[in-house]
PDB file of N, CA, C, O and CB in Angstrom:
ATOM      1  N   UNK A   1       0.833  -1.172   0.000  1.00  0.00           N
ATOM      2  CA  UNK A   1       0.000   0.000   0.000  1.00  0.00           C
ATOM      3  C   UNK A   1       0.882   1.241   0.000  1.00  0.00           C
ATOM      4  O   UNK A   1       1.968   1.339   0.571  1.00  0.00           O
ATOM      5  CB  UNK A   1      -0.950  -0.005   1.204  1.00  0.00           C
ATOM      6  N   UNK A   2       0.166   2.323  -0.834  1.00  0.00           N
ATOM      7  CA  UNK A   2       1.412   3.796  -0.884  1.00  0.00           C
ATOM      8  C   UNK A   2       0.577   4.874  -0.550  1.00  0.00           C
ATOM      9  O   UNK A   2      -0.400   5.451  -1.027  1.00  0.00           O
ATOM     10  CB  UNK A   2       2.252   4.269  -2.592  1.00  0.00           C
ATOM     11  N   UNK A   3       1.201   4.933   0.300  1.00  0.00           N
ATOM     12  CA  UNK A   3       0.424   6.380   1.211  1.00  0.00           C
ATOM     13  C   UNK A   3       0.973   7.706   0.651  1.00  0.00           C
ATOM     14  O   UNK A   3       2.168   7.839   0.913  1.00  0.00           O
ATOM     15  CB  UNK A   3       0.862   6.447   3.094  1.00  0.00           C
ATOM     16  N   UNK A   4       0.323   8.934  -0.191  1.00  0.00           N
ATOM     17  CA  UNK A   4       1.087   9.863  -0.696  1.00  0.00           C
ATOM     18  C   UNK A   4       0.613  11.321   0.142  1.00  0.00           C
ATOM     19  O   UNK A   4      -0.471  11.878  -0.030  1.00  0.00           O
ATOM     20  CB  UNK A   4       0.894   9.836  -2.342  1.00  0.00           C
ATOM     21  N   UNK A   5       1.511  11.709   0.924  1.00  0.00           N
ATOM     22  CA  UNK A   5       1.373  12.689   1.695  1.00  0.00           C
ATOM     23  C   UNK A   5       2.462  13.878   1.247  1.00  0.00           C
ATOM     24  O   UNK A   5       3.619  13.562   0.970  1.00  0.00           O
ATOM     25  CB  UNK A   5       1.496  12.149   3.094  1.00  0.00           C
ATOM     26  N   UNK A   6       1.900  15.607   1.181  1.00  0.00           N
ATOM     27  CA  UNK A   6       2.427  16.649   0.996  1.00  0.00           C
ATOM     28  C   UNK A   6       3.605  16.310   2.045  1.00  0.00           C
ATOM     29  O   UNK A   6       3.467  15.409   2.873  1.00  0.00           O
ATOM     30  CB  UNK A   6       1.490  17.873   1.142  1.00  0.00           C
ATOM     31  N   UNK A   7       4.528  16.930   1.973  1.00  0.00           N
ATOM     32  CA  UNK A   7       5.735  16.987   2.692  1.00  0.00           C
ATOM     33  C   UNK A   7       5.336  18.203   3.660  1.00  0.00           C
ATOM     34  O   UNK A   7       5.660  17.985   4.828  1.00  0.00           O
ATOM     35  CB  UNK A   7       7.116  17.210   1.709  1.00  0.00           C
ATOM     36  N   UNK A   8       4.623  19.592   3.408  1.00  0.00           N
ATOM     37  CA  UNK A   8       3.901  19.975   4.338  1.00  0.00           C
ATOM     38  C   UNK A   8       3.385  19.509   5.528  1.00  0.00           C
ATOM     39  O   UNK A   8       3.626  19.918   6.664  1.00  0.00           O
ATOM     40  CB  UNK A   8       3.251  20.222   3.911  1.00  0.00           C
ATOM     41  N   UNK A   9       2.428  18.340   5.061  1.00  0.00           N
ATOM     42  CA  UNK A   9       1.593  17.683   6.034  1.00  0.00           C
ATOM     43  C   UNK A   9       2.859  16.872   6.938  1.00  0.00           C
ATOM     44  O   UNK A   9       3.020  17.107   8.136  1.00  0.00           O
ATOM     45  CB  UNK A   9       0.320  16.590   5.219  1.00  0.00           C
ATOM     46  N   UNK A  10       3.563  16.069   6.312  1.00  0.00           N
ATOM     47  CA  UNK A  10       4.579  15.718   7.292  1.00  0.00           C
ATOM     48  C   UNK A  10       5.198  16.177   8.365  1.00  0.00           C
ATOM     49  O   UNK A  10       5.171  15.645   9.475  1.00  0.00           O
ATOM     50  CB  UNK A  10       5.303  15.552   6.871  1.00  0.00           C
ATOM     51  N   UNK A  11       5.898  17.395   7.999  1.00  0.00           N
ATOM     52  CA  UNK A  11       6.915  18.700   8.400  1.00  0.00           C
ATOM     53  C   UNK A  11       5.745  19.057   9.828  1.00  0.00           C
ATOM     54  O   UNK A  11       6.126  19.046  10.998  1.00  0.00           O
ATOM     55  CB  UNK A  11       7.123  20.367   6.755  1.00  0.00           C
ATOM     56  N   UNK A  12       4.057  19.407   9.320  1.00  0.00           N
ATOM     57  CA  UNK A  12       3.498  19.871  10.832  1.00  0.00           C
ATOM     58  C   UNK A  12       3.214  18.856  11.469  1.00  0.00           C
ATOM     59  O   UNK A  12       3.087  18.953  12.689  1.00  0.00           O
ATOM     60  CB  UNK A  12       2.268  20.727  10.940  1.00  0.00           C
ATOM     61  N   UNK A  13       3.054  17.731  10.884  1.00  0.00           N
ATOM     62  CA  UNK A  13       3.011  16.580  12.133  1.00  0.00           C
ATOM     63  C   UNK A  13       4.070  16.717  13.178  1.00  0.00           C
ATOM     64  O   UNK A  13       3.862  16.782  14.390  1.00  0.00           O
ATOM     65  CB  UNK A  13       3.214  15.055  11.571  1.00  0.00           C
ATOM     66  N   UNK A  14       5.239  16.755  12.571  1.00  0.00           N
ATOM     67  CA  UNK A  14       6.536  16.369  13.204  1.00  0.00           C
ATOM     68  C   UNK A  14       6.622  17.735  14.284  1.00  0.00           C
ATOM     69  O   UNK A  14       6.977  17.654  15.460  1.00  0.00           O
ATOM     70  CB  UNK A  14       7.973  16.196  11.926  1.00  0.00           C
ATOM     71  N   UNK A  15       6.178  19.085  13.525  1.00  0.00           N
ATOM     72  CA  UNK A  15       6.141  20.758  14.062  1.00  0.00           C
ATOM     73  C   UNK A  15       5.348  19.968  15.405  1.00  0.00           C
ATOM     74  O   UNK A  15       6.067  19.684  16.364  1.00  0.00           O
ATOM     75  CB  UNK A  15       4.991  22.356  12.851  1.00  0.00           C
ATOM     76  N   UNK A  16       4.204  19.694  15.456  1.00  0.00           N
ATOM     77  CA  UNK A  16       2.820  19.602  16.114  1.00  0.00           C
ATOM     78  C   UNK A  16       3.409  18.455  17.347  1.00  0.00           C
ATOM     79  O   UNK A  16       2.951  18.717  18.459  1.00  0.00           O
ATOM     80  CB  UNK A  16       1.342  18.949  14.864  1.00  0.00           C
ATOM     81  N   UNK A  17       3.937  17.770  17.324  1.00  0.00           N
ATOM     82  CA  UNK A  17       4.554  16.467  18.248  1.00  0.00           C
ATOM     83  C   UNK A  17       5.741  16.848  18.898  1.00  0.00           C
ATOM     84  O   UNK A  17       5.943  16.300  19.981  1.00  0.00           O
ATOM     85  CB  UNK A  17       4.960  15.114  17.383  1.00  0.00           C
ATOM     86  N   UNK A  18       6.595  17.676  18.487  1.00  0.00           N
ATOM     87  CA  UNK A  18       7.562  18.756  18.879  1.00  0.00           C
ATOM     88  C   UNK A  18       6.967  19.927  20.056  1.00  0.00           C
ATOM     89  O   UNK A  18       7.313  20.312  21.173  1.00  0.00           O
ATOM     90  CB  UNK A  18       7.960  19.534  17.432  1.00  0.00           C
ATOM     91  N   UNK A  19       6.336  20.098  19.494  1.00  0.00           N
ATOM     92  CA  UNK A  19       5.442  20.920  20.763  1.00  0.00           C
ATOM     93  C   UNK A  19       4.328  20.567  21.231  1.00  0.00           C
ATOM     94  O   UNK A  19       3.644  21.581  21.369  1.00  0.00           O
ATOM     95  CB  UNK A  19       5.052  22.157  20.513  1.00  0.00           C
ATOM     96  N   UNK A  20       3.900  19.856  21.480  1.00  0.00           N
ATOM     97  CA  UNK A  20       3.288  18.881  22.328  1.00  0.00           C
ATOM     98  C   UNK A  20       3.776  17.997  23.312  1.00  0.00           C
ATOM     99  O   UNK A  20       3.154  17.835  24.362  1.00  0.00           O
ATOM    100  CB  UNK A  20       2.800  18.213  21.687  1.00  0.00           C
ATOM    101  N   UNK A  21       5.085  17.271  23.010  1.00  0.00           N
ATOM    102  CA  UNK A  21       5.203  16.332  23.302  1.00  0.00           C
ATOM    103  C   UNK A  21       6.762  17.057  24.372  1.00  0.00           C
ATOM    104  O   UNK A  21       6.897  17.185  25.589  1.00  0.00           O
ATOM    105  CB  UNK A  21       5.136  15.215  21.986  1.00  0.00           C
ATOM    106  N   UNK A  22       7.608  17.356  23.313  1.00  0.00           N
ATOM    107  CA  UNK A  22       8.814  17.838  23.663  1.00  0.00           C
ATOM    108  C   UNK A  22       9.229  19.166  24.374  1.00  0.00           C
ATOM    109  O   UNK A  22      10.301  19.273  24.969  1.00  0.00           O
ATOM    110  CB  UNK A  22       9.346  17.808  22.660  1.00  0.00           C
ATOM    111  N   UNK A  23       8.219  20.272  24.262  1.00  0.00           N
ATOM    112  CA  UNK A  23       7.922  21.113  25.248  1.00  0.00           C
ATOM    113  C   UNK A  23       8.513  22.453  24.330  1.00  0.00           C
ATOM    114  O   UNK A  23       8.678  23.564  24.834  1.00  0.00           O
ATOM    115  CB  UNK A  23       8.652  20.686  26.826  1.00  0.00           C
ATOM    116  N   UNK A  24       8.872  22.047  22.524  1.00  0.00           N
ATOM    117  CA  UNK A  24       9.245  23.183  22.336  1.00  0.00           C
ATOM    118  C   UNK A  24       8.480  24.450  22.036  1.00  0.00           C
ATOM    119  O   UNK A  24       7.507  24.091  21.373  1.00  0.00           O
ATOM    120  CB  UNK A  24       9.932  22.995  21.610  1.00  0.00           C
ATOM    121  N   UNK A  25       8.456  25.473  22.167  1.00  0.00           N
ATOM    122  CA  UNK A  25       8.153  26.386  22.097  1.00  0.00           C
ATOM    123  C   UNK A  25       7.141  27.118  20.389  1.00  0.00           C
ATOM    124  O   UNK A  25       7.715  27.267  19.310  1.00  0.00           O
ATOM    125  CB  UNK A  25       9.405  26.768  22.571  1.00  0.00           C
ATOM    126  N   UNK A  26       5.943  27.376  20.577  1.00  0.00           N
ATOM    127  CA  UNK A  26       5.309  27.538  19.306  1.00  0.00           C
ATOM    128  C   UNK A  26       6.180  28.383  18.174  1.00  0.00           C
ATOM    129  O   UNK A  26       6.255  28.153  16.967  1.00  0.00           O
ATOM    130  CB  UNK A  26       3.959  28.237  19.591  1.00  0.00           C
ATOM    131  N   UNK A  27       6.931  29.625  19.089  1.00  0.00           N
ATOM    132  CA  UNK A  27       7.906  31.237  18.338  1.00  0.00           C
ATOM    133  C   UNK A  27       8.891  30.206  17.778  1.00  0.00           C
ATOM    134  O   UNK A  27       9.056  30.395  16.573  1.00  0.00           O
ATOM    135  CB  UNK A  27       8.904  32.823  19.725  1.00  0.00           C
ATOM    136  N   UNK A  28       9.628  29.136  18.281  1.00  0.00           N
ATOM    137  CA  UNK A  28      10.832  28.524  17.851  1.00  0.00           C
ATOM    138  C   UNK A  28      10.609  27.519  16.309  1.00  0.00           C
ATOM    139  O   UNK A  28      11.426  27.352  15.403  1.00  0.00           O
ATOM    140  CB  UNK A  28      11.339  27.583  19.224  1.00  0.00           C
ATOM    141  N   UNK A  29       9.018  26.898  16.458  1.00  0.00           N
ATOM    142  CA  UNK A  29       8.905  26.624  15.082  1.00  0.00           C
ATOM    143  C   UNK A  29       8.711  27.066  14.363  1.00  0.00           C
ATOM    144  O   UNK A  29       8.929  26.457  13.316  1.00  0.00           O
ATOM    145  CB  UNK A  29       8.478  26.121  14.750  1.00  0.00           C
ATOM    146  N   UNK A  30       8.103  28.576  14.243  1.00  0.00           N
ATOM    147  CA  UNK A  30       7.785  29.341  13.122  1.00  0.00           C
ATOM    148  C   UNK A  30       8.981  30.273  12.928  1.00  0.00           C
ATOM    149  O   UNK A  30       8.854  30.756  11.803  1.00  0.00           O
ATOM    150  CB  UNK A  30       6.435  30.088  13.298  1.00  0.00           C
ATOM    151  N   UNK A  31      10.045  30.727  13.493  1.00  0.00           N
ATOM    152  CA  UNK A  31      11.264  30.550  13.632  1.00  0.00           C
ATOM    153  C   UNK A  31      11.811  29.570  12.810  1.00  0.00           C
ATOM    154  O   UNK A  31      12.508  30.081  11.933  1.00  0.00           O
ATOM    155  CB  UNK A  31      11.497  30.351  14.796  1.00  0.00           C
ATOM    156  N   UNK A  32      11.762  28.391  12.761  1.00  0.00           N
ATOM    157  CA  UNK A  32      12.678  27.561  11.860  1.00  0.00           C
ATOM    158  C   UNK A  32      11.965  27.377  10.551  1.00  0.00           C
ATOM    159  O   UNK A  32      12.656  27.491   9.539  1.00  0.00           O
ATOM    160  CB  UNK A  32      13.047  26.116  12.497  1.00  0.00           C
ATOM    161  N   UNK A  33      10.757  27.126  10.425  1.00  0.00           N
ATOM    162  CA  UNK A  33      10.053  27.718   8.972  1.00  0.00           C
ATOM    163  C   UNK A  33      10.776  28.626   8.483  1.00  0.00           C
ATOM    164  O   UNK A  33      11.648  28.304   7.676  1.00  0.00           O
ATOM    165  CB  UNK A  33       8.662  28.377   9.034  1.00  0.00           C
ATOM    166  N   UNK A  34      10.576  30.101   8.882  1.00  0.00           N
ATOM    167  CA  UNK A  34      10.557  31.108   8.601  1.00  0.00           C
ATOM    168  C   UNK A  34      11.713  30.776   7.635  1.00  0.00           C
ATOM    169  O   UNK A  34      11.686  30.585   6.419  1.00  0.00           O
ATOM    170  CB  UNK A  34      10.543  32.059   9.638  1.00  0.00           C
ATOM    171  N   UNK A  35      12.696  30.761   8.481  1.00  0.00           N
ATOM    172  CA  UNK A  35      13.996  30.156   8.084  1.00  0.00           C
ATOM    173  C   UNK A  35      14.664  29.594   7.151  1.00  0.00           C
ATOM    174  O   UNK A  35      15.601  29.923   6.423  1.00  0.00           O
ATOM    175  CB  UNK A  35      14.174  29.564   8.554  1.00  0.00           C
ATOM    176  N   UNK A  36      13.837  28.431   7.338  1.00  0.00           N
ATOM    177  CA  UNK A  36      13.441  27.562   5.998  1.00  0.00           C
ATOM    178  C   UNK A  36      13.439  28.163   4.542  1.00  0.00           C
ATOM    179  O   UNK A  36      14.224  27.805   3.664  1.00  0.00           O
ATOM    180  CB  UNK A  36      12.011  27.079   6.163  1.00  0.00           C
ATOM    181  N   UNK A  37      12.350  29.228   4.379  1.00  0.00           N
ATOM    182  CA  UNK A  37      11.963  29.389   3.300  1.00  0.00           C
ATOM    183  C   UNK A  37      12.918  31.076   3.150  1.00  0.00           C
ATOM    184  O   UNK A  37      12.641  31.788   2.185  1.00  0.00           O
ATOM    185  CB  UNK A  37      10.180  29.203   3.240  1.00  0.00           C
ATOM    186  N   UNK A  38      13.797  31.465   3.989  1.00  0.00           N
ATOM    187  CA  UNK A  38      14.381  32.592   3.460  1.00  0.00           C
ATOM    188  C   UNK A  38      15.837  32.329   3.150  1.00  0.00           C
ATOM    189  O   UNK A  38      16.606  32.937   2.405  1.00  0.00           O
ATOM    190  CB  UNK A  38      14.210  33.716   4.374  1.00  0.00           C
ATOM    191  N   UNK A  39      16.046  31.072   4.053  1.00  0.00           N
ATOM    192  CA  UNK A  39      17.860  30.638   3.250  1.00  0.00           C
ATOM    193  C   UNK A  39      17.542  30.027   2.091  1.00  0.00           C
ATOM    194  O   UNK A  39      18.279  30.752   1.421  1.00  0.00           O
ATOM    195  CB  UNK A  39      19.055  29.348   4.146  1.00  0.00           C
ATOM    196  N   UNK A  40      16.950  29.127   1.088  1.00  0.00           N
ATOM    197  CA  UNK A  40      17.281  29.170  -0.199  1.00  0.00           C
ATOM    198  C   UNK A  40      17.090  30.625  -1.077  1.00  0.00           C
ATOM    199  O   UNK A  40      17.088  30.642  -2.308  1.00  0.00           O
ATOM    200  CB  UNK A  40      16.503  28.095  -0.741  1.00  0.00           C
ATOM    201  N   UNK A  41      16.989  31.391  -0.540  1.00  0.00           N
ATOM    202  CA  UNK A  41      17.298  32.868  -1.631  1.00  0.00           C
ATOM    203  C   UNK A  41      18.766  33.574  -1.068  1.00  0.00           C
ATOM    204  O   UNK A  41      19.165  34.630  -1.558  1.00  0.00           O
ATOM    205  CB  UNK A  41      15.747  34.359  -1.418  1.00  0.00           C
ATOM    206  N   UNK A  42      19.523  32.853   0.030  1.00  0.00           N
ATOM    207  CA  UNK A  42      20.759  33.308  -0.035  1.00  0.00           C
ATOM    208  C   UNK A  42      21.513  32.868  -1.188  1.00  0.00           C
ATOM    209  O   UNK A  42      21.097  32.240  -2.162  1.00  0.00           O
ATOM    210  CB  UNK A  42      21.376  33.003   1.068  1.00  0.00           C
ATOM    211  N   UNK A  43      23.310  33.508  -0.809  1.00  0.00           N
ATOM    212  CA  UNK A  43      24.028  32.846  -1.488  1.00  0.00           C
ATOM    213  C   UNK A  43      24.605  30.988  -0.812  1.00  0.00           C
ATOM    214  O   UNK A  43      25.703  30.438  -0.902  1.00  0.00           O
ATOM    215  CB  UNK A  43      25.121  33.986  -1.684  1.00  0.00           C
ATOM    216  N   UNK A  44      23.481  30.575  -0.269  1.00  0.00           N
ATOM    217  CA  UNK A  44      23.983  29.511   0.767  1.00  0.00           C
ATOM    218  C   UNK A  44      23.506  28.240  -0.266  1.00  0.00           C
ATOM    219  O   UNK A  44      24.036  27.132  -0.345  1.00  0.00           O
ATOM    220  CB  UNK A  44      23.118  29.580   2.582  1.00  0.00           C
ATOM    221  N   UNK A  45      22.421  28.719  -0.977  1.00  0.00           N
ATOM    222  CA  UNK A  45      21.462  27.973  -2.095  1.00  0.00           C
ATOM    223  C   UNK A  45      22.486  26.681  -2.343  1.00  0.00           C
ATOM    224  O   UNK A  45      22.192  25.587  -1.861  1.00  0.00           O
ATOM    225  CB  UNK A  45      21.098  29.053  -3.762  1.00  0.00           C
ATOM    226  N   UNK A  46      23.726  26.869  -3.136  1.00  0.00           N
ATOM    227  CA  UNK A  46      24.081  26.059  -4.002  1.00  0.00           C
ATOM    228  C   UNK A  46      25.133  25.096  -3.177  1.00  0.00           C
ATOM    229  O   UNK A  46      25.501  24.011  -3.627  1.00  0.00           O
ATOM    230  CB  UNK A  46      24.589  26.821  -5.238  1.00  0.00           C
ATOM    231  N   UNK A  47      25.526  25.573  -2.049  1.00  0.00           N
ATOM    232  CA  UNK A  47      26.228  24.523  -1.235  1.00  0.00           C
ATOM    233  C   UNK A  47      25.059  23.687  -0.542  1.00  0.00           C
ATOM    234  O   UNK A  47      25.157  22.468  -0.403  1.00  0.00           O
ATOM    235  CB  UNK A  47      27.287  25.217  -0.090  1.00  0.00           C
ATOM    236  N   UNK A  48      24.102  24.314  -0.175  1.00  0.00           N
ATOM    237  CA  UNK A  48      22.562  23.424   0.656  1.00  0.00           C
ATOM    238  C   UNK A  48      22.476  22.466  -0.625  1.00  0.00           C
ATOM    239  O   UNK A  48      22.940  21.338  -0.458  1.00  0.00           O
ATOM    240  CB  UNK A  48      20.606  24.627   1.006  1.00  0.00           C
ATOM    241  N   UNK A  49      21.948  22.767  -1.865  1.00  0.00           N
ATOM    242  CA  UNK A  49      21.734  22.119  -2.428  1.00  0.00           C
ATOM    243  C   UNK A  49      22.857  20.931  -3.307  1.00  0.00           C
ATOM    244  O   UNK A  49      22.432  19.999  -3.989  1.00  0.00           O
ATOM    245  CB  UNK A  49      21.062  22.872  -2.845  1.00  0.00           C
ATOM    246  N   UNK A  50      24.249  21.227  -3.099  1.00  0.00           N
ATOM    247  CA  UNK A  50      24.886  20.417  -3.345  1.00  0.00           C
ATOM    248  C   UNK A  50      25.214  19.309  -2.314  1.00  0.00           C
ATOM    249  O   UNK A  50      25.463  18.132  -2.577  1.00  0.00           O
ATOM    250  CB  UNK A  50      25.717  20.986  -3.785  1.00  0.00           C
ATOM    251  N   UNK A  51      25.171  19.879  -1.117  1.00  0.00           N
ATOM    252  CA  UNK A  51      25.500  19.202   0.064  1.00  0.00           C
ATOM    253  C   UNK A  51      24.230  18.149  -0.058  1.00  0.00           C
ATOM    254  O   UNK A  51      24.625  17.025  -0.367  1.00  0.00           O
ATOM    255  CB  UNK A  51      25.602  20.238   1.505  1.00  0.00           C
ATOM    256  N   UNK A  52      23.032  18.232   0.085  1.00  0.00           N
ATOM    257  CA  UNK A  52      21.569  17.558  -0.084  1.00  0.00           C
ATOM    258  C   UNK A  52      22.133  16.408  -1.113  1.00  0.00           C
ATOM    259  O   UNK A  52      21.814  15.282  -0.731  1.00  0.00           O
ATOM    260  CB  UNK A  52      20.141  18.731  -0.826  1.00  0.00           C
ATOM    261  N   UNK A  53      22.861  16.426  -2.269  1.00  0.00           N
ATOM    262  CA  UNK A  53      22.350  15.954  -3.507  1.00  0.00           C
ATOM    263  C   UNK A  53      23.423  14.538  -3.042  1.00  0.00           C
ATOM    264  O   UNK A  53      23.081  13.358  -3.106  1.00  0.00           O
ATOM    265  CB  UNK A  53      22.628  17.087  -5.178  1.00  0.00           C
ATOM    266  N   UNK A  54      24.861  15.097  -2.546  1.00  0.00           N
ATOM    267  CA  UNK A  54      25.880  14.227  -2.322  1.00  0.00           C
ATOM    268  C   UNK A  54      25.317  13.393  -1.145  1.00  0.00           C
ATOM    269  O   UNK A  54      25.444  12.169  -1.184  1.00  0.00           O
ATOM    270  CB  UNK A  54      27.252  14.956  -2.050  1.00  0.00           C
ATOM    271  N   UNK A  55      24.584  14.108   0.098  1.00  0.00           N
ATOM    272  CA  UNK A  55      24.298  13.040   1.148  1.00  0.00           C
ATOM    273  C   UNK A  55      23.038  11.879   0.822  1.00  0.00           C
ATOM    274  O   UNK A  55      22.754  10.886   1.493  1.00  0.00           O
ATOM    275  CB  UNK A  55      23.902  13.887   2.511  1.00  0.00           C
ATOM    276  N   UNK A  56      22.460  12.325  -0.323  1.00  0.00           N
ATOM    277  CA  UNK A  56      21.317  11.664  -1.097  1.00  0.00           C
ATOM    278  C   UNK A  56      22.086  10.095  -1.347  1.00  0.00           C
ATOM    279  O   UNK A  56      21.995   8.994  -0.803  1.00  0.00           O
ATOM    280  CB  UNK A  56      20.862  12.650  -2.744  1.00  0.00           C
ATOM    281  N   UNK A  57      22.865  10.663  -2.460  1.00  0.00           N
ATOM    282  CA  UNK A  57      23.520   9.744  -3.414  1.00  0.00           C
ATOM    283  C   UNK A  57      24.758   8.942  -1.987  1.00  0.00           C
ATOM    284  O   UNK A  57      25.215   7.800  -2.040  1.00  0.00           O
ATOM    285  CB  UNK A  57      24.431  10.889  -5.083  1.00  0.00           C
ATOM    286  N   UNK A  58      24.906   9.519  -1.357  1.00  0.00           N
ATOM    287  CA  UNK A  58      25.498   8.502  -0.587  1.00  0.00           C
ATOM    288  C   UNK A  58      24.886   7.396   0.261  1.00  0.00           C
ATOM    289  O   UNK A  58      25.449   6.304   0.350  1.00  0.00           O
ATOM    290  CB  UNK A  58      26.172   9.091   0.136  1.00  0.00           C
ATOM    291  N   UNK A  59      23.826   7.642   0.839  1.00  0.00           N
ATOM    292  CA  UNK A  59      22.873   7.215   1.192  1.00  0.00           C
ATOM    293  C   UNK A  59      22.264   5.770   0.008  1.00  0.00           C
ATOM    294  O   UNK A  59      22.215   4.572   0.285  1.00  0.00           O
ATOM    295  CB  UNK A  59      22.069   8.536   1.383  1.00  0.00           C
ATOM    296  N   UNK A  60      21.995   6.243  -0.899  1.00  0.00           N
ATOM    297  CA  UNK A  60      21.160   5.509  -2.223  1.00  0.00           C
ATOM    298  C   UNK A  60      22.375   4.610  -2.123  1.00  0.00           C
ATOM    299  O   UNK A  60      22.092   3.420  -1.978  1.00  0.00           O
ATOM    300  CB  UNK A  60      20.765   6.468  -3.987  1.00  0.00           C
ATOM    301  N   UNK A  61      23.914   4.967  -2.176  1.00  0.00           N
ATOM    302  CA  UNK A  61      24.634   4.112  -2.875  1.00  0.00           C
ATOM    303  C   UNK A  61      24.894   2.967  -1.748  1.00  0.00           C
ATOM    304  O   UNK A  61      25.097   1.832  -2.179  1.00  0.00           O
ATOM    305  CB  UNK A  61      25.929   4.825  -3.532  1.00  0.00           C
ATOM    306  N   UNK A  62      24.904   3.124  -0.666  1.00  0.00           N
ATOM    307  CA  UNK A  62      25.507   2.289   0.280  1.00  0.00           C
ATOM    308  C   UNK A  62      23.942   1.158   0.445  1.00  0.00           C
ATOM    309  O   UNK A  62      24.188   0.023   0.852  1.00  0.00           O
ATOM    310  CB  UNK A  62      26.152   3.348   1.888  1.00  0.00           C
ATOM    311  N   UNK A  63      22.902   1.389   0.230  1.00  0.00           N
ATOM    312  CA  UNK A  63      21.820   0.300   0.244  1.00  0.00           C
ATOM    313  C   UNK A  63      21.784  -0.602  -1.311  1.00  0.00           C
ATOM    314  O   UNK A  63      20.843  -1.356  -1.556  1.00  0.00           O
ATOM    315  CB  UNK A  63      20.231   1.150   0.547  1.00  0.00           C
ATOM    316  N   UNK A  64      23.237  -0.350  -2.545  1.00  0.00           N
ATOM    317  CA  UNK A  64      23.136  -1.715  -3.620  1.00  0.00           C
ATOM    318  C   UNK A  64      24.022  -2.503  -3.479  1.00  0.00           C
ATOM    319  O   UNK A  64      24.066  -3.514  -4.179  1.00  0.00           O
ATOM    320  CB  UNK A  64      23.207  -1.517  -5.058  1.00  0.00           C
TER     321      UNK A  64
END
């Protein structure tokens, strides 16, 4: 069976159980959102996204 869920919906589950559960603070997740969505318009873009692509492929390669 394939369960297809927004990565959104994931991300506030995980937000929502984080502060519930773990005691963090509501300002600190919208804080790391925030975050989220204003460092890919740095110049940080292309190392995040190279760094992502290599820990991908390392990952993929060590499970053939």
């Amino acid at each position: 069976m394939t369960v297809s869920l927004p990565l959104v919906v994931v991300l506030g589950f995980f937000a929502w159980g984080a502060v519930k559960f773990l005691g963090v603070r509501t300002w600190v997740v919208v804080l790391i959102a925030l975050f989220g969505f204003w460092l890919p318009q740095t110049f940080f873009a292309p190392a995040i996204e190279s760094g992502t692509r290599t820990g991908v492929d390392v990952i993929n390669s060590s499970h053939t």
